[in-house]
N, C-alpha and C positions, 0 to 999 in steps of 0.2 A: 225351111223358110221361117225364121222370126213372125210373132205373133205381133200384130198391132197393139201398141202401147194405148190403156184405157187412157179417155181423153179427159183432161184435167175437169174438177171439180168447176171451177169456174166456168169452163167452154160446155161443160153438162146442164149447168144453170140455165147459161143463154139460151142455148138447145129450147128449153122449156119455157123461155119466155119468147122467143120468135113462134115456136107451137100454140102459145096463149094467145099473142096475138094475131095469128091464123086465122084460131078460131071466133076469136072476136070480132071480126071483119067478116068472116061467114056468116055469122049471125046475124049482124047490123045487116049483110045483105039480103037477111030470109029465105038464109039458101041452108038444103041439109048438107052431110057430109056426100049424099048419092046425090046429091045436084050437081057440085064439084067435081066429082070425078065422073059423071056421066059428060061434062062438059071438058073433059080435062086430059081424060082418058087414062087418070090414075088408081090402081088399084085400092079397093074401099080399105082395103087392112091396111096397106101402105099408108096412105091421108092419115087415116086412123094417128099410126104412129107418128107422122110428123104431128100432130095434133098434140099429141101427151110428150112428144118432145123424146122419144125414143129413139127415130132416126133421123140419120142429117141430111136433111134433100141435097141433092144437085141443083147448083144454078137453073139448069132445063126447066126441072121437076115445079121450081118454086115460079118458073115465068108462066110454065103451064098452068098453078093455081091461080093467078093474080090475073092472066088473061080472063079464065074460067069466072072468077069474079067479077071482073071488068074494073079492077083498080092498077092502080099502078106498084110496080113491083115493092118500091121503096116505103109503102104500106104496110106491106107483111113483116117488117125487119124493125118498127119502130120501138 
């Protein structure tokens, strides 16, 4: 089975800036990263890495944070 092609330089960047602004919206809301996922029900190393922009959540994954927060989805992506 063929290896997954690394995903371009640009779609890496964004990665890292929907992660930035994650965390900024976390923060604005006084919440840690174990508030989120105690509310979320996402793993702490997981969050972690969408955080620094490592991995690319699933739609699910990103409605489970933005519920957890209590914002709206279209937040996390600005």
């Amino acid at each position: 089975m063929p290896r997954p092609t690394q995903p371009s330089e640009r779609v890496l960047a964004r990665r890292r800036e929907v992660g930035e602004q994650i965390r900024r919206v976390r923060e604005r809301q006084n919440l840690t990263q174990s508030d989120v996922c105690g509310r979320s029900g996402i793993d702490v190393a997981t969050y972690s890495r969408i955080e620094q922009g490592h991995s690319s959540p699933k739609l699910d994954t990103l409605i489970r944070i933005a519920d957890a927060m209590d914002v709206d989805l279209a937040e996390l992506a600005r």
